[in-house]
C-alpha positions in Angstrom: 0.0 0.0 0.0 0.9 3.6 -1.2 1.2 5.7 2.4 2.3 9.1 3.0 6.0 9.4 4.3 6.6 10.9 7.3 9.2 13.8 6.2 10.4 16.1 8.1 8.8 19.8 6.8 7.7 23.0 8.4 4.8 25.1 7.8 5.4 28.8 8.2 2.9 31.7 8.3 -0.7 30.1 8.0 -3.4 32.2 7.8 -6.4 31.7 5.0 -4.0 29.4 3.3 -0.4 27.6 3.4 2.8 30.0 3.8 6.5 28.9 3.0 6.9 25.2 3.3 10.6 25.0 4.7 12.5 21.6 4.2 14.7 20.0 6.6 17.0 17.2 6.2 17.9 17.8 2.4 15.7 16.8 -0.8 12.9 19.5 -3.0 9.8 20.4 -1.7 8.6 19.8 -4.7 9.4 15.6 -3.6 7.7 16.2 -0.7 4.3 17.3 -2.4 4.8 15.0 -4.5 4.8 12.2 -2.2 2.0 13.7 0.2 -1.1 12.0 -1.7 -2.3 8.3 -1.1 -3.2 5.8 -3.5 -4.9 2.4 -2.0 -6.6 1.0 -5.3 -5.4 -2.7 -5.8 -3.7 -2.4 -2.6 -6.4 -3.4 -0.1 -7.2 -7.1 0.3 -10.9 -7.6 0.7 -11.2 -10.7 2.4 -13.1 -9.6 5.6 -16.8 -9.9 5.6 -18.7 -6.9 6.3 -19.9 -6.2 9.7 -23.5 -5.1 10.0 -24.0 -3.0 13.6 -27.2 -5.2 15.1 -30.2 -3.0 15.6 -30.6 -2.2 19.1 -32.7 -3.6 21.6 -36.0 -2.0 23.2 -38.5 -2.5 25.2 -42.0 -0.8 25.6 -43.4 0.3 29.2 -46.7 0.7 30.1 -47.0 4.1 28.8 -45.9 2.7 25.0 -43.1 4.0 25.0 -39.7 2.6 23.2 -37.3 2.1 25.9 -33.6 1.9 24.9 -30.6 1.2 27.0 -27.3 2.2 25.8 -23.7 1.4 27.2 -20.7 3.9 26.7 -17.7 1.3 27.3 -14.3 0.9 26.8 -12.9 -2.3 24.6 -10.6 -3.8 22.4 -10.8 -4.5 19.0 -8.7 -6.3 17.0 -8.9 -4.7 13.6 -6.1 -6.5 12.0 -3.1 -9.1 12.9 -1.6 -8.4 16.0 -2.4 -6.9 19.2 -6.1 -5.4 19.8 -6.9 -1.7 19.2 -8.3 -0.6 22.9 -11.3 1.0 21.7 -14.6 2.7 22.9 -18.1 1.6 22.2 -22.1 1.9 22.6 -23.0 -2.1 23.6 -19.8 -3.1 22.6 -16.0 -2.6 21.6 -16.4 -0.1 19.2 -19.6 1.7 17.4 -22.6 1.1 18.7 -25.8 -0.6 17.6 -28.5 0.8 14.7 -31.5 2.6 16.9 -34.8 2.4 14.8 -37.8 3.7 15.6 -40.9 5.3 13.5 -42.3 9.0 12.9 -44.6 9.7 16.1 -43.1 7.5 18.6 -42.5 8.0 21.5 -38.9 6.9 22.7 -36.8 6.8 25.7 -33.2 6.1 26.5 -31.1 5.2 29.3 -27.7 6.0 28.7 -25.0 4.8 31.1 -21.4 5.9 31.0 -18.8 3.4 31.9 -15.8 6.0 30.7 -13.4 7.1 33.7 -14.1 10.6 32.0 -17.4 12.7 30.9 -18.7 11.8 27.7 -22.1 12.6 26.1 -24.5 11.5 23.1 -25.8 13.5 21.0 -29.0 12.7 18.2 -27.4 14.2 15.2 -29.7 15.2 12.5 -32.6 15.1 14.9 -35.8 17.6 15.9 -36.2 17.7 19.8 -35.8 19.3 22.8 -32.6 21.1 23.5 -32.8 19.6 26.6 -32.5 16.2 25.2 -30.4 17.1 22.3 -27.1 15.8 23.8 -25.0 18.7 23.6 -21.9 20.1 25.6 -24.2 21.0 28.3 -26.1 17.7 28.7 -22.1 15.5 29.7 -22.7 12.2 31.5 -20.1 12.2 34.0 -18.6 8.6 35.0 -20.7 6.3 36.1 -23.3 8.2 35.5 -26.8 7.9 33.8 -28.6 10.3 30.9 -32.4 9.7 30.2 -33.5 11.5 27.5 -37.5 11.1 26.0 -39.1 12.8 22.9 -41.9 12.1 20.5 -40.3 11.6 17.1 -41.3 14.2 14.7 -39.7 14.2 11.1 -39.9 12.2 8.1 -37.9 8.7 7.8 -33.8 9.8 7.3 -30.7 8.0 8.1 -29.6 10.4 11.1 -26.7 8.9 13.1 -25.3 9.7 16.9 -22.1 10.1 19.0 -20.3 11.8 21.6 -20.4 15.9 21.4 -18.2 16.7 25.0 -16.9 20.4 24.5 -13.0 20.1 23.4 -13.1 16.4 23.6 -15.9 15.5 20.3 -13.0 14.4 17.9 -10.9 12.5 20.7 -14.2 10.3 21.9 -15.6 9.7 17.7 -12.2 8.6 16.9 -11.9 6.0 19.5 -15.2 4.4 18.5 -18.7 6.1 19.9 -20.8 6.6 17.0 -23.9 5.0 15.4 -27.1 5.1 13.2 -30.2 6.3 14.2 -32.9 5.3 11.0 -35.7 7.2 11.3 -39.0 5.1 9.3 -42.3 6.7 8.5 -45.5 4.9 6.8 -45.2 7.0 3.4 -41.6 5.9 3.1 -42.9 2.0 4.1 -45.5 2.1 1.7 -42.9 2.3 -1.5 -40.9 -0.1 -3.4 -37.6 0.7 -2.3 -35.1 -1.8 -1.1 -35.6 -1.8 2.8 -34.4 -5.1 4.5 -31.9 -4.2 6.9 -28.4 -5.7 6.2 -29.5 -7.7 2.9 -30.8 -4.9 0.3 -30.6 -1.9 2.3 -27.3 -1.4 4.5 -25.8 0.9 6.7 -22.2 2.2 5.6 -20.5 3.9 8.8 -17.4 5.2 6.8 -13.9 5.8 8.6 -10.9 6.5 8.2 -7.8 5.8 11.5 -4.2 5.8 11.5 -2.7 2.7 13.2 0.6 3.0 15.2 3.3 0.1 15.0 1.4 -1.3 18.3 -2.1 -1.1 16.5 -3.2 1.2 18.9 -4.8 4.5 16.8 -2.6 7.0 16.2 -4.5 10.3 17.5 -2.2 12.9 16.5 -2.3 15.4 13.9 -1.4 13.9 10.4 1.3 15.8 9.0 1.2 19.4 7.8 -2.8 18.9 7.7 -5.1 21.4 8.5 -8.0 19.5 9.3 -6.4 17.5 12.2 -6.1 13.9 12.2 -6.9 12.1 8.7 -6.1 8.3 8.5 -4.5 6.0 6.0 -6.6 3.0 6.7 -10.8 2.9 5.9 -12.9 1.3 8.2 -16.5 0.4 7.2 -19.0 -0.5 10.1 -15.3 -1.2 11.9 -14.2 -3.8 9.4 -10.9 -3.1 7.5 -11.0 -4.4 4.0 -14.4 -5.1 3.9 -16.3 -7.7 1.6 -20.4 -7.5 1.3 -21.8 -10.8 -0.6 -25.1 -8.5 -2.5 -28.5 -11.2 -2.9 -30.7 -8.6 -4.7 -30.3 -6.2 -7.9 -31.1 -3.3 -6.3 -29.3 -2.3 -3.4 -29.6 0.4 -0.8 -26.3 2.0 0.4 -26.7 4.3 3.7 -23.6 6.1 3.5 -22.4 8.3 6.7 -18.9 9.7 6.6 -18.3 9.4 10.0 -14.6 10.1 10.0 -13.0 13.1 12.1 -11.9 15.3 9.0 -11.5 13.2 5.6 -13.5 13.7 2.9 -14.7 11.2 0.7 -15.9 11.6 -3.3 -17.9 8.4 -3.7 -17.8 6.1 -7.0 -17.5 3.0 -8.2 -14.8 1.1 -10.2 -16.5 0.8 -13.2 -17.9 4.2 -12.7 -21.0 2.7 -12.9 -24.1 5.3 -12.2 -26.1 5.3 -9.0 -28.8 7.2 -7.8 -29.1 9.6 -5.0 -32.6 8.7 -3.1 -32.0 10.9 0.2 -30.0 13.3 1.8 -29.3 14.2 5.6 -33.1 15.1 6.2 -35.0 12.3 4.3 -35.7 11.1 0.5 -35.5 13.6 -2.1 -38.7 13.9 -4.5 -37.1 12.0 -7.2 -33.8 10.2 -7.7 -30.7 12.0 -9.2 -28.4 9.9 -11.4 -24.8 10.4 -10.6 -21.1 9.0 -10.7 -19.9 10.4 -8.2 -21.1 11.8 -4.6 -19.0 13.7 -2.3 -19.6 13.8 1.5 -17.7 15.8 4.3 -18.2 14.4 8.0 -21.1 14.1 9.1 -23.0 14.3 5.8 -25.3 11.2 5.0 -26.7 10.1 1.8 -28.9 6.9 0.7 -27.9 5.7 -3.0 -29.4 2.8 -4.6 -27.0 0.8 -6.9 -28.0 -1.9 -9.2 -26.0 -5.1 -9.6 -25.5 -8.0 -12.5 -25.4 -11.9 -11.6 -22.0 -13.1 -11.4 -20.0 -9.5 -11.0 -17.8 -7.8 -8.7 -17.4 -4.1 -7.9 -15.2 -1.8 -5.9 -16.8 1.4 -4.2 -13.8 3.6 -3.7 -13.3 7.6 -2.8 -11.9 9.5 -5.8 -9.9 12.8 -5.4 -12.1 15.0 -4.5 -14.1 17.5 -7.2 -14.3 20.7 -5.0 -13.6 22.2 -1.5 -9.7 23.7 -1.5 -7.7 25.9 -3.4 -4.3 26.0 -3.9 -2.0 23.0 -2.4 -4.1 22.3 0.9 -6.3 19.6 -1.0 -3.2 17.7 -1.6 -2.4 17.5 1.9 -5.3 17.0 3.5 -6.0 14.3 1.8 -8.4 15.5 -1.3 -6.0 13.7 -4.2 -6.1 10.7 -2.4 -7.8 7.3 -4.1 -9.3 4.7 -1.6 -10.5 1.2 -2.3 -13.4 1.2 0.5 -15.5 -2.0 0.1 -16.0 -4.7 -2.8 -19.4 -6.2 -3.8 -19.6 -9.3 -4.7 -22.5 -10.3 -6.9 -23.6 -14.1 -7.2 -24.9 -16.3 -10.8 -28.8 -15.2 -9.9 -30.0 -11.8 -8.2 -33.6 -11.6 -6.6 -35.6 -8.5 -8.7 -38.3 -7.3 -6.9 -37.4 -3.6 -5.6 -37.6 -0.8 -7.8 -36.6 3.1 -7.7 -40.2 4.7 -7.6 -40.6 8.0 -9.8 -41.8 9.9 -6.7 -40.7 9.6 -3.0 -40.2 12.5 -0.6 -41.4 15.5 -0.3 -39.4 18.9 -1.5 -37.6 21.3 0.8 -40.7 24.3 1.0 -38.8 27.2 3.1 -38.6 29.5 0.4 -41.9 30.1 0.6 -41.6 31.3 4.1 -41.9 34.9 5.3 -38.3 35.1 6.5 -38.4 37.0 10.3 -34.8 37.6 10.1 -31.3 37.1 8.2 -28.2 36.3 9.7 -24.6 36.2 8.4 -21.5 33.8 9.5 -18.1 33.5 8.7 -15.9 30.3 9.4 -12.0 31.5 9.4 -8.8 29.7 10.6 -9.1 27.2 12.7 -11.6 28.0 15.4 -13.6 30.9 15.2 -16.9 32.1 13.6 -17.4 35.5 12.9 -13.8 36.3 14.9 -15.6 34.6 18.1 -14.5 31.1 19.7 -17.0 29.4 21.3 -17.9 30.2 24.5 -19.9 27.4 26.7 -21.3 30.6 29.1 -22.5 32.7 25.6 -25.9 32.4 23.7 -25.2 34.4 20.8 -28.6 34.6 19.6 -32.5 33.8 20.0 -34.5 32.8 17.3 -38.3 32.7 17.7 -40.5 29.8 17.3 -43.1 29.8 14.4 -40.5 31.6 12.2 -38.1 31.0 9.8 -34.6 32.4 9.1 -32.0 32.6 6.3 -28.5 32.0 7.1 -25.6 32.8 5.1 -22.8 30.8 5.7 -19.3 31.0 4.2 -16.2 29.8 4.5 -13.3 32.5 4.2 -10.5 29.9 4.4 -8.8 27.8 1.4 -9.0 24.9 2.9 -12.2 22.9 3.9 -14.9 23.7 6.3 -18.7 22.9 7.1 -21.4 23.8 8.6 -24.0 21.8 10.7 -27.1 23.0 12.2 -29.1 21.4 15.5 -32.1 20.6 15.9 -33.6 21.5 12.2 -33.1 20.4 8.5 -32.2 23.3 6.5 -33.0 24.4 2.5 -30.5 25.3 0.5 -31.2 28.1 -0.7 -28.4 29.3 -3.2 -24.7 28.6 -3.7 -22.8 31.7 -4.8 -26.3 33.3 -5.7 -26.8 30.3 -8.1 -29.5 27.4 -7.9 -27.1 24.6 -5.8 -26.4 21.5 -7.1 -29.0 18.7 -7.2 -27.2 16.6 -4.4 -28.0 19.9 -2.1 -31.5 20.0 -3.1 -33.6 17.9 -0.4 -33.5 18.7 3.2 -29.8 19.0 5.1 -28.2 19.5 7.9 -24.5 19.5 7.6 -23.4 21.4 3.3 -20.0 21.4 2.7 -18.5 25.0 2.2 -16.4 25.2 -0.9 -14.2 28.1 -0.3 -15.0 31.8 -0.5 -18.8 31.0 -1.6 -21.6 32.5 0.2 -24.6 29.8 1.0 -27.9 30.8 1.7 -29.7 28.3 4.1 -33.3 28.8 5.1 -35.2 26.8 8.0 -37.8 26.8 10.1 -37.8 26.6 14.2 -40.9 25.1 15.2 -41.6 22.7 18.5 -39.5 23.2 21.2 -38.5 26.5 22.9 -36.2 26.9 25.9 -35.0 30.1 26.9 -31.9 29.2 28.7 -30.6 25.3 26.9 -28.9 26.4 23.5 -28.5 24.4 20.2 -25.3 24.5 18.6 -24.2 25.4 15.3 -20.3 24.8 14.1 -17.8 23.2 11.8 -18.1 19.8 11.5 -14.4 19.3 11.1 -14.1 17.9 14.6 -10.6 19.3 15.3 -12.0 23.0 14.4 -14.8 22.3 16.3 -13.2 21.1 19.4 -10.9 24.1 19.0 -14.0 26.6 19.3 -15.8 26.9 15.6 -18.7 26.6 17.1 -21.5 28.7 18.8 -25.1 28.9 20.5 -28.7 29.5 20.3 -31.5 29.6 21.9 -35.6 28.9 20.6 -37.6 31.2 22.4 -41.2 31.4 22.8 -43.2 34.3 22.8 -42.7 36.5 25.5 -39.7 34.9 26.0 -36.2 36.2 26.0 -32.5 34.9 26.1 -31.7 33.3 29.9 -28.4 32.3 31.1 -26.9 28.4 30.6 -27.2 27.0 34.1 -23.1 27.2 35.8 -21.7 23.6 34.7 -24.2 22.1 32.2 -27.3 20.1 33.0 -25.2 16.9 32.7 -25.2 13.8 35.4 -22.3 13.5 37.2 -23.5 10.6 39.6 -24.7 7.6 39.0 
């Protein structure tokens, strides 16, 4: 396998892009940049079946409602040959199980930390109480217990979880604590589409780790990146060189990039077409026919992909099509190609799903009488606007009823995104042009390509709380954990801005 080299070079003078790269130890820099991009493809040996996270467990009390219990534990894994990776989990070693549950249920969990440090989950991609939402301020300390409850309220989506401790996010994902969350509904039921969990429709929890000689993951910074750590090894549901024996024609791919910083461009070997069925927020109204389908963490997508008897087909990560300028995308991993997980078709494929011609419903905040227009700006490495966050600072209340437009842009040359709690937004406009079609159903985490303004509308409806914010930031984990992120508040009427309670609203005893 094609890896980085681990040369010694210096990086002078970084502002909104590189400065003077300074060599040491003799050679061109020109060899070093040269040598700075990965190339896996034909270099990964496929011969490890394809783990499939188990959907979790529940019960129902006597109220009805879905009771889950989640563990936050440390493990081992053993990834490869060799020693184990010690690792961290949710019900096991490492990742955690596939919650599902339906539009208007009403569900319930009991999360117990097992950590010997504070840890929290938090419901990404979800509509609930702030309360509940498993921010900075809701930390589980150790040996301590988090019940959250809400009433699900938002179309069916592929939303996912993990830790969001304030400084700590990156440090507790990268160890291991993250999983789905599939939201169903009845409309989303009632169609054709491939939906049997683990055989035609599958979850793809994409990673990427560095391994140190001791297979222990390497945590630190790769070199001269500015997006923190970005490994040289894919994980796929935690399985390294994953294999996934297909049974049907049709097959649904629920792809998360659940990786710290790396960015993936999503293909296939043949560059075969696929279609785009869903984004962050649910299905969009109709496929979109594509080659190609970049995600930046965090991001999720559902692709259907349609297979012949007898075949086998690589999905890999291409270099990446937009999101840098200049020579950052080389070296933080942008050029890189990744083999990522092989199908492997047999001599007969069941046919009995379909694509249907209309699924979901279309983003509809445009429509919206827009109460008020906010603009932020995402520079360096951990500040929006010129702020860092502040865990004692609400920077704004919105109201409930209304809706907002945000514009959002990233001042930077190198990459940077932009996730919102607690709502799915519409994207409005890239650059003051119609986006793309793979931005056009309902989001909550857009890539920002570099010095483009996006307009994002949404609508903050449900849940007020004066004094619990919701968080808005980078979802590079290292910039987020360095303080690109801020608060805000849903207020109702009448209402106005209170102060976050001194320590968080977390459970520090058991």
């Amino acid at each position: 396998m094609k890896r980085r080299k681990a040369l010694k070079w210096t990086l002078i003078g970084v502002g909104g892009g590189v400065g003077a790269l300074v060599l040491g130890g003799g050679g061109t820099i020109a060899y070093l940049y040269g040598n700075a991009k990965l190339d896996t493809v034909g270099e990964v040996d496929f011969d490890n079946p394809l783990g499939i996270p188990p959907l979790a467990e529940s019960e129902t009390d006597a109220s009805g409602t879905r009771v889950f219990n989640l563990s936050v534990r440390a493990g081992a894994t053993r990834f490869k040959e060799g020693g184990a990776t010690s690792t961290w989990g949710v019900n096991g070693d490492f990742l955690g199980p596939t919650i599902r549950a339906g539009r208007g249920e009403e569900v319930a969990f009991s999360v117990h930390n097992g950590l010997d440090e504070a840890t929290s989950i938090h419901w990404h991609g979800m509509h609930l109480p702030a309360v509940m939402d498993g921010g900075p301020h809701q930390w589980i300390g150790p040996g301590g217990e988090w019940l959250p409850q809400w009433t699900i309220d938002q179309p069916a989506a592929t939303l996912w979880y993990h830790p969001h401790p304030h400084g700590q996010t990156g440090r507790h994902v990268y160890r291991g604590l993250a999983g789905m969350f599939i939201i169903d509904d009845e409309e989303t039921g009632a169609l054709n589409l491939p939906g049997e969990y683990g055989v035609d429709d599958v979850p793809l929890i994409v990673q990427d780790r560095k391994f140190d000689g001791g297979n222990q993951f390497d945590e630190s910074a790769s070199f001269m990146s500015t997006q923190g750590v970005i490994g040289d090894e894919i994980l796929v549901n935690g399985t390294l060189g994953p294999y996934f024996d297909v049974t049907t024609r049709l097959v649904r791919l629920r792809l998360l990039n659940g990786s710290n910083s790396r960015l993936y461009n999503f293909g296939f070997s043949d560059d075969r077409r696929f279609s785009l069925i869903g984004t962050d927020g649910g299905l969009l109204p109709e496929a979109w026919e594509t080659d190609r389908l970049q995600l930046s963490p965090g991001e999720r997508a559902e692709v259907v992909v349609a297979f012949e008897p007898g075949e086998t087909v690589d999905l890999r990560s291409y270099p990446a099509r937009f999101g840098y300028t200049g020579p950052l995308a080389r070296l933080n991993g942008a050029e890189d190609r990744l083999d990522i997980l092989r199908f492997r078709a047999p001599g007969t494929l069941a046919d009995e799903t379909e694509i249907p011609a209309a699924m979901g419903a279309a983003p509809d905040v445009d429509g919206d009488e827009v109460a008020e227009e906010r603009s932020f700006e995402l520079s360096g490495f951990n500040s929006i606007n010129g702020e860092q966050m502040d865990p004692g600072r609400i920077d704004f209340g919105v109201r409930e009823g209304t809706a907002e437009v945000w514009e959002v842009t990233n001042n930077d040359g190198f990459m940077h995104n932009f996730h919102v709690h607690d709502v799915q937004f519409q994207v409005l406009s890239v650059d003051g042009q119609e986006p793309p079609p793979f931005l056009r159903g309902w989001k909550d985490t857009v890539q920002l390509v570099p010095q483009e303004r996006y307009r994002l509308a949404m609508r903050f409806t449900g849940y007020t709380d004066p004094n619990l914010p919701y968080m808005f930031h980078c979802h590079i984990l290292v910039h987020e954990d360095s303080g690109m992120m801020g608060q805000f508040v849903v207020l109702g009427e009448g209402e106005r801005i209170g102060t976050v309670p001194e320590g968080g609203v977390g459970h520090g005893h058991p």
